[in-house]
C-alpha positions in Angstrom: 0.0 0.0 0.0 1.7 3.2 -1.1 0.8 5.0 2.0 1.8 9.0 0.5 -0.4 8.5 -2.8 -4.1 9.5 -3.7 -4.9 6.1 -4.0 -7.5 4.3 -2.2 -6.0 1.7 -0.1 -9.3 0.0 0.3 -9.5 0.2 -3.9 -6.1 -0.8 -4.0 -6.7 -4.5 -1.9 -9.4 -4.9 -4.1 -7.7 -5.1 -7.1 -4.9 -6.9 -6.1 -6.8 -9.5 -4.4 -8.8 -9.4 -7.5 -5.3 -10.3 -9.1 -4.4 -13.2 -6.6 -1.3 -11.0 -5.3 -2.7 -10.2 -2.1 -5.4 -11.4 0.8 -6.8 -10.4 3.8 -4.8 -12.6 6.0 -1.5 -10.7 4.6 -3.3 -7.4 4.7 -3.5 -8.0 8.8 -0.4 -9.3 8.7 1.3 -5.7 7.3 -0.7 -4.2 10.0 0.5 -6.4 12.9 3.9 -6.0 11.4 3.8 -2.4 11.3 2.3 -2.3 15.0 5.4 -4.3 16.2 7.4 -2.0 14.7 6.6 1.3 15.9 3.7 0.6 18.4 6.6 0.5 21.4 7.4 4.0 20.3 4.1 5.7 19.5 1.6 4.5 21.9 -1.5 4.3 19.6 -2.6 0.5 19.8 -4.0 -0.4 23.3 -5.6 -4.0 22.4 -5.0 -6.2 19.5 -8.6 -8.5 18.4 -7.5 -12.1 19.6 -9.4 -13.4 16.3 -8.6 -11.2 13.7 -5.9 -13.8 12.2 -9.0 -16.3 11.9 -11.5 -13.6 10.8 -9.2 -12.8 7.7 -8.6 -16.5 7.1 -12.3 -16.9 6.9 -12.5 -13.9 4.8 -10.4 -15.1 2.1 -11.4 -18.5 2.5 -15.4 -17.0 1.5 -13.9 -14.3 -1.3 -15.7 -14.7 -4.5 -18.4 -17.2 -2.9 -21.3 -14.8 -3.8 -21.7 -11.8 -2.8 -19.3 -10.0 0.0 -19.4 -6.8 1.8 -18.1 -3.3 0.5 -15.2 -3.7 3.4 -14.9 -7.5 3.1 -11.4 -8.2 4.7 -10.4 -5.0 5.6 -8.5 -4.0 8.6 -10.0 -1.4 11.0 -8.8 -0.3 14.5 -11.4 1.1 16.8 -11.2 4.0 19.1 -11.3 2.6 22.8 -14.9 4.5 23.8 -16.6 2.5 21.5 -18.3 -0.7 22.4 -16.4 -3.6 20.8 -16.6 -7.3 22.2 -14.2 -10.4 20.7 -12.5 -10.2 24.0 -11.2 -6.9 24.5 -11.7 -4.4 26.9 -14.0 -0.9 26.7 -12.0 1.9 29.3 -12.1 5.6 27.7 -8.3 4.8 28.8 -9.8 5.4 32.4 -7.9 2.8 35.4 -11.3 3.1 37.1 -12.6 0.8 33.9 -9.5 -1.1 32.7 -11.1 -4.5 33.7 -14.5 -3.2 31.7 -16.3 -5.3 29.3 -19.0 -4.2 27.0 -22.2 -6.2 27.6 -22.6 -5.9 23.6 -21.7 -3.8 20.4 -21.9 -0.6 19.4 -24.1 0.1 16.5 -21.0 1.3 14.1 -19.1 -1.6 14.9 -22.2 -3.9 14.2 -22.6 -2.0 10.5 -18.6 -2.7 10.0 -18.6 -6.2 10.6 -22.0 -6.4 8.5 -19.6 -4.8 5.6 -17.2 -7.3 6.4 -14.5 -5.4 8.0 -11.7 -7.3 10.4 -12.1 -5.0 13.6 -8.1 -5.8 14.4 -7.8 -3.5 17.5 -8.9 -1.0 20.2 -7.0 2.3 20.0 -5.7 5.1 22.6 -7.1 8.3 23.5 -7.5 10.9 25.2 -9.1 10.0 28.7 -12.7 10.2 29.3 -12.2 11.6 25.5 -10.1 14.9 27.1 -13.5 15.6 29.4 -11.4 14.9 32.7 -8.9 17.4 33.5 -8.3 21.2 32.5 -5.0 20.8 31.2 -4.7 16.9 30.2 -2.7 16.6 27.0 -3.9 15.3 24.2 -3.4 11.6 23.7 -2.9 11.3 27.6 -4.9 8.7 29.5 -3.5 6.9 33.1 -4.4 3.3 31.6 -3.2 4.0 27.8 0.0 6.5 28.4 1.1 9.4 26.1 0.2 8.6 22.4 2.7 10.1 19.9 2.5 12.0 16.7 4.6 9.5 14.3 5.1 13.4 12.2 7.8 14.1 15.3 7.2 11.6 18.3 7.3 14.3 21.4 7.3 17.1 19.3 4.3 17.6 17.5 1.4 17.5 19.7 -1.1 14.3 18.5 -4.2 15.6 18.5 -7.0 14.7 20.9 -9.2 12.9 21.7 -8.9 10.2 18.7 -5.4 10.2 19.1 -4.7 6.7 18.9 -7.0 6.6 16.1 -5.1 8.9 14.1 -1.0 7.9 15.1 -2.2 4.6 13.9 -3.7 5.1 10.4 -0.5 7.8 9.9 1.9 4.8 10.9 0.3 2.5 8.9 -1.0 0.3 11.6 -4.4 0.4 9.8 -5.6 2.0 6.9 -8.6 3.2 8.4 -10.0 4.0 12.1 -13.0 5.0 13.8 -13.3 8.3 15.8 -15.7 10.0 17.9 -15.6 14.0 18.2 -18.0 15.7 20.9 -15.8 19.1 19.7 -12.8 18.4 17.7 -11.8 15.3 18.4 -11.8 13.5 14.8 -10.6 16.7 13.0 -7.1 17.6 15.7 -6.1 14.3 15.3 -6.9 13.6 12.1 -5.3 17.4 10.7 -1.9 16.7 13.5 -2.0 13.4 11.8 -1.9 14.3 8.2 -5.2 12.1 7.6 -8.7 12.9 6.1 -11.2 13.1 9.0 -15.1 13.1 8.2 -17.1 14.5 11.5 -20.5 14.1 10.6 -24.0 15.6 11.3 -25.2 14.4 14.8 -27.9 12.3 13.4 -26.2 10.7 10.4 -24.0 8.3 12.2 -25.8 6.0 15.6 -23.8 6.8 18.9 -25.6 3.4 20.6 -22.8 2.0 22.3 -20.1 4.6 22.4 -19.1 5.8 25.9 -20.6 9.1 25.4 -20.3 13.2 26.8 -22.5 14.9 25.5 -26.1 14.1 23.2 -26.1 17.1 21.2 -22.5 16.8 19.8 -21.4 13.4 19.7 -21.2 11.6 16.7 -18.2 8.9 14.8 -16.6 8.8 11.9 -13.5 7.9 9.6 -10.1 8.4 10.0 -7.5 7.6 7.2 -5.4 8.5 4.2 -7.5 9.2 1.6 -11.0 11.2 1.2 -12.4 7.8 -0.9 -11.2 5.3 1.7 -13.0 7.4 4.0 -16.0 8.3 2.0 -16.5 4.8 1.6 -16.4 3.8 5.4 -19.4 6.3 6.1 -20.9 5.5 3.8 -21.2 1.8 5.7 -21.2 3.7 9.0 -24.6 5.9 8.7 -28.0 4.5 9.5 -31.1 4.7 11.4 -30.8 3.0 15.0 -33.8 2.7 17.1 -31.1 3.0 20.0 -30.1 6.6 19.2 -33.5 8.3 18.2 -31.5 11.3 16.8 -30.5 9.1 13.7 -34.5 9.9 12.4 -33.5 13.2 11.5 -31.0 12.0 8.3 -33.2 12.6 4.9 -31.2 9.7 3.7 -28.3 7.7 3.2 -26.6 8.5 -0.1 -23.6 6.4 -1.6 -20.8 8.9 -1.1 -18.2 7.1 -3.2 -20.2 8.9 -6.0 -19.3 12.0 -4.7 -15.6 11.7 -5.6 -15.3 14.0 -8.4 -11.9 15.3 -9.3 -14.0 18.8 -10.5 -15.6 19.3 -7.6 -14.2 22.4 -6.9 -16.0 23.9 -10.1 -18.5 26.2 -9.9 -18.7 26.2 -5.9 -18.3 29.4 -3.3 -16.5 29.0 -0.5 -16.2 31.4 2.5 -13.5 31.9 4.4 -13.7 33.1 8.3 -10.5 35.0 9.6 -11.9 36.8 12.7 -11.2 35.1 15.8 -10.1 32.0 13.6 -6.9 33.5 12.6 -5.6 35.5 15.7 -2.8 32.6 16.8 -1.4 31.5 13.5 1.7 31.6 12.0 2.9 33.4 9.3 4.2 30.2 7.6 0.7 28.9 8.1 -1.2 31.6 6.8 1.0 31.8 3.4 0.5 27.6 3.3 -3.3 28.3 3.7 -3.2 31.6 1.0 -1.7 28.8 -1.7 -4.2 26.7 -0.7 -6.9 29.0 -1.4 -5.3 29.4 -5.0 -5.0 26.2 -6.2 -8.9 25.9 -5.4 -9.8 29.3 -7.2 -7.5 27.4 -10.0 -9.7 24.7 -10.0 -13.1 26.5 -10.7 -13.9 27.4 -6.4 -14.6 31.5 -6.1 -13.0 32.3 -2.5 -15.0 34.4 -0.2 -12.6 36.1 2.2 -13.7 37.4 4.5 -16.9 35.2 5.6 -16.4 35.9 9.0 -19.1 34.3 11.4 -20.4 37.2 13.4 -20.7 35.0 16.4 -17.5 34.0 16.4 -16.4 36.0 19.8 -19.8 35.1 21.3 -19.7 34.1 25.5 -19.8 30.5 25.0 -19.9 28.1 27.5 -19.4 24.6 27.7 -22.3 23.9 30.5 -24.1 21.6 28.3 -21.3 19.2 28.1 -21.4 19.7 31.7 -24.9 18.9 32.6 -25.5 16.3 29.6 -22.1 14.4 30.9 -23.3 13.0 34.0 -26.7 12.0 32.7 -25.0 10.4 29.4 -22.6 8.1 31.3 -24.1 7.2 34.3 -26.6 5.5 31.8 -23.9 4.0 29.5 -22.3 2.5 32.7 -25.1 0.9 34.2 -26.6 -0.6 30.4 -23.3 -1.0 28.3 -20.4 -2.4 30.9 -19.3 -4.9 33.3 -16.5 -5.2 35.8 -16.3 -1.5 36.6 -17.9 1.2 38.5 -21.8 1.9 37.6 -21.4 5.7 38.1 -19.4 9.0 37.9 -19.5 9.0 41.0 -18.0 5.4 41.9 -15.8 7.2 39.0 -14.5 9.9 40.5 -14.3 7.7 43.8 -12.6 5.8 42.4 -9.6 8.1 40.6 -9.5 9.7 43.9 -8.3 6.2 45.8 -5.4 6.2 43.2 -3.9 9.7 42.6 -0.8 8.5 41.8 -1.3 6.9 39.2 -5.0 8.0 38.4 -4.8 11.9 38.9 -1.6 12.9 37.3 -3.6 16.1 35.6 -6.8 15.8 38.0 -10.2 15.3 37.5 -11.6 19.0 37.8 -13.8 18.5 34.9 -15.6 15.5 36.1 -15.9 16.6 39.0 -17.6 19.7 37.7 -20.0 17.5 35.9 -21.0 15.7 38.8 -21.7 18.3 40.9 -24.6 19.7 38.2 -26.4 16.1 39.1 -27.7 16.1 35.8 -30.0 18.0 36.1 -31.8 18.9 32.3 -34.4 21.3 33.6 -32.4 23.8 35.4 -32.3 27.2 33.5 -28.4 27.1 33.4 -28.1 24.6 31.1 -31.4 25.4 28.9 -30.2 28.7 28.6 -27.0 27.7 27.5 -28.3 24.9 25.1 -30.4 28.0 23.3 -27.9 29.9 23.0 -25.6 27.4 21.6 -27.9 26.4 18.8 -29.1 30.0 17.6 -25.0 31.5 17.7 -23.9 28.6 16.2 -26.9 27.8 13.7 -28.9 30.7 12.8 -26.5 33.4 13.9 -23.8 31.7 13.1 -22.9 29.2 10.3 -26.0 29.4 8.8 -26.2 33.2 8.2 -22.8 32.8 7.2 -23.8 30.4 4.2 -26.5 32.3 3.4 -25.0 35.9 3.6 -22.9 34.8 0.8 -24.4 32.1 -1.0 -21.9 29.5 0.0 -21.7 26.0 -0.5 -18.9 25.6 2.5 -16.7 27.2 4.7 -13.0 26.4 5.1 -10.5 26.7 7.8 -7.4 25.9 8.9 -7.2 22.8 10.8 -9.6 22.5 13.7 -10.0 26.2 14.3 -13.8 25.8 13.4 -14.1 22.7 15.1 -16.3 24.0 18.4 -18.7 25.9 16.5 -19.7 23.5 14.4 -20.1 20.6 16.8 -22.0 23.3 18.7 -24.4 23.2 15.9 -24.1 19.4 14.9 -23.5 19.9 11.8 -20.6 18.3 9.7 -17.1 18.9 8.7 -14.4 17.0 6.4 -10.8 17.6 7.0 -8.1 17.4 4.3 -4.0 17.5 4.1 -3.3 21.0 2.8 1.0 20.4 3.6 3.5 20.9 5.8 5.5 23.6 8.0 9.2 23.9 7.3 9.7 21.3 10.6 7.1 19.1 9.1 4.4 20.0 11.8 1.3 18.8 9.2 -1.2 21.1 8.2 -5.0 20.5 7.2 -7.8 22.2 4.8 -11.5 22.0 6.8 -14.9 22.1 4.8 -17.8 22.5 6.7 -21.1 23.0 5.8 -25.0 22.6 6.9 -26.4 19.8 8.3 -26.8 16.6 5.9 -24.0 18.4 3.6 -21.7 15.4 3.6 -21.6 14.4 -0.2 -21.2 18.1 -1.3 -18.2 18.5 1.6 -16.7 15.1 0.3 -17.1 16.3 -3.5 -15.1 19.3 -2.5 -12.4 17.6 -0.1 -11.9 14.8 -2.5 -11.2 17.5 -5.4 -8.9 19.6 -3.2 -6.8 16.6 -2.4 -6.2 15.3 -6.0 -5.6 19.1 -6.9 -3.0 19.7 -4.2 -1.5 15.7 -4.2 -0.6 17.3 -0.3 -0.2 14.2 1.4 3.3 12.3 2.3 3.8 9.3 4.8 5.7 10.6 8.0 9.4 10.0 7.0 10.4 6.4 8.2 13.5 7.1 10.7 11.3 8.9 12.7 9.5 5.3 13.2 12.1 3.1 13.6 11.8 1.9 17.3 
């Protein structure tokens, strides 16, 4: 698998297997080799699937006996909040669940296997997905250790709270993972990472059996090299789940392999927010971005800029991650695991019998959350819900789009990331290049809610336009 190129690695098995040059079994067996090699270093692999090695086997054993599943023998690693049996452990990298089993499978992992993916492994992240501590660093957890960028191990920051999830897909451990973002947490690692990231809509994408924070923002999605490998694993991903009412909302469930379109940068209007978004860059990054902007004005794109969102400086708060925390878990502890405590508050307890090892940062934030007891009808966290969905839908991105007629908005990195998880609506990361150190750098599109295809159609242009994308150099790996 040529892990710098534009090619679909998923595209790429295919055809070779199609050939007789490759299976699945040898396809796990890169991985595992590739996770011997630099896992030691980088920290990003916390469980390996006992059966994977005999769920390839049987996947090339029942290749070409009719019809198999669009992922049929394909690798995936799993971030460790989401529910995942075949003996392995789900912790949120928390000590106070590092014996925890899930009582079943999440939803998404139930779609992938469905597919016919191999789920080879559980990945690090950032404790309680970086909803713990004020100052925890991303890819920190007490169970999992420091995950490492594999761009400049203990130099570049990872990204959080996918962090695993993305070191692994850049080391090629995996060519594809699963993230969850409540705010962020698929597009940092997946923009530190140099990898695509698709966040989608809350709604598209079932959250039933992910260790959760907060009900209006959580959602998954893909991590990995290419915008069609990742398009593709959506595409299985998305659903309606009786589980996770929300999922109603999607108006459908459209094929978005169809929406990689080298032109798809023709003919759209994209806006581009500086104020507040641009305040702590870099020169360097702003003249990456400005070529950026060109080479998609050179391929057809007018380039609105500014677009600035005028809510941008609003007061925000982060009380409804707050209050919707402690309802959210304490559920998903007492319905989802065994062998571990049954609330935040055996939790906390918990974390507070081990500080050495447990509370290296603290646990400020959960604390926090308990001490709102959950409670959905005060007027702290109504008031702060409204205000979150008009400044960050109707004041926000939404008159944005409209004030100008746009189709997107782009931004570096994750710098837009809160304000459109505030909203729930979806965003598709990108590798734009790299600084002069080789710190990566991403292009994010984000759009209205349901806006997937016409974000992928634009990402998946961009990236064949700009060919951005190189491996991490391989000294830095070598263990």
């Amino acid at each position: 698998m040529t892990g710098g190129s534009r090619v679909s690695a998923i595209q790429e098995f295919w055809q070779r297997r199609h050939k007789g040059v490759e299976t699945a079994e040898e396809w796990v067996w890169t991985c595992l080799t590739a996770i011997a090699s630099h896992n030691a270093r980088l920290n990003a692999i916390k469980e390996l699937n006992p059966y994977a090695m005999g769920l390839a086997q049987t996947a090339d054993r029942t290749y070409g006996q009719g019809a198999v599943g669009p992922l049929h023998g394909v690798p995936i690693v799993v971030k460790d909040n989401v529910a995942v049996q075949s003996d392995m452990h789900t912790t949120a990298g928390s000590l106070a669940l590092a014996e925890a089993y899930a009582t079943g499978e999440a939803f998404i992992v139930r779609k992938l296997r469905a597919a016919g993916a191999i789920i080879l492994g559980k990945t690090n992240l950032t404790e309680w997905a970086n909803f713990m501590a004020d100052h925890m660093p991303n890819g920190y957890s007490a169970l999992g250790g420091q995950v490492l960028n594999p761009y400049g191990p203990g130099v570049f920051d990872v990204g959080g709270s996918s962090s695993g999830s993305g070191a692994a897909v850049a080391a090629g451990m995996a060519p594809v993972a699963i993230g969850t973002e409540t705010s962020g947490s698929i597009l940092s690692p997946s923009s530190q990472n140099s990898l695509v990231g698709i966040k989608p809509t809350v709604g598209l994408v079932s959250r039933a059996g992910i260790i959760p924070i907060a009900y209006s923002q959580d959602t998954a999605g893909p991590m990995a090299k290419t915008v069609a490998d990742a398009a593709l694993v959506l595409s299985v991903l998305q659903g309606y789940d009786s589980a996770d009412p929300v999922t109603a909302m999607a108006p459908g469930y459209p094929d978005y392999v169809r929406d990689l379109d080298p032109q798809g940068l023709r003919q759209v209007r994209i806006g581009v927010p500086r104020h507040i978004y641009w305040d702590d860059t870099t020169d360097e990054e702003r003249a990456l971005f400005e070529q950026a902007l060109d080479l998609m004005r050179r391929h057809g794109a007018t380039i609105i800029d500014p677009a600035d969102i005028d809510t941008a400086g609003a007061d925000w708060t982060y009380d409804v991650l707050l209050y919707e925390f402690r309802v959210a878990v304490n559920a998903y502890l007492a319905q989802w695991l065994q062998g571990g405590p049954r609330t935040l508050q055996e939790v906390i307890a918990f974390n507070s019998s081990h500080p050495a090892k447990a509370l290296k940062y603290g646990q400020a934030v959960l604390i926090e959350s308990e001490g709102t007891q959950g409670r959905l009808t005060d007027a702290r966290y109504l008031r702060a819900r409204h205000q979150d969905l008009i400044w960050s839908r109707q004041e926000g991105i939404d008159r944005t789009l409209a004030r100008h007629d746009l189709d997107a908005l782009v931004f570096l990195g994750a710098k837009g990331a809160d304000i459109a998880a505030r909203a729930g609506y979806p965003s598709v990361t990108v590798p734009l290049g790299y600084t002069r150190e080789g710190r990566p750098l991403a292009m994010t599109f984000t759009g209205s809610a349901f806006q997937e295809a016409r974000l992928i159609r634009m990402a998946f242009a961009f990236e064949q336009a700009s060919q951005a994308r190189r491996d991490p150099q391989k000294p830095r790996l070598t263990v």
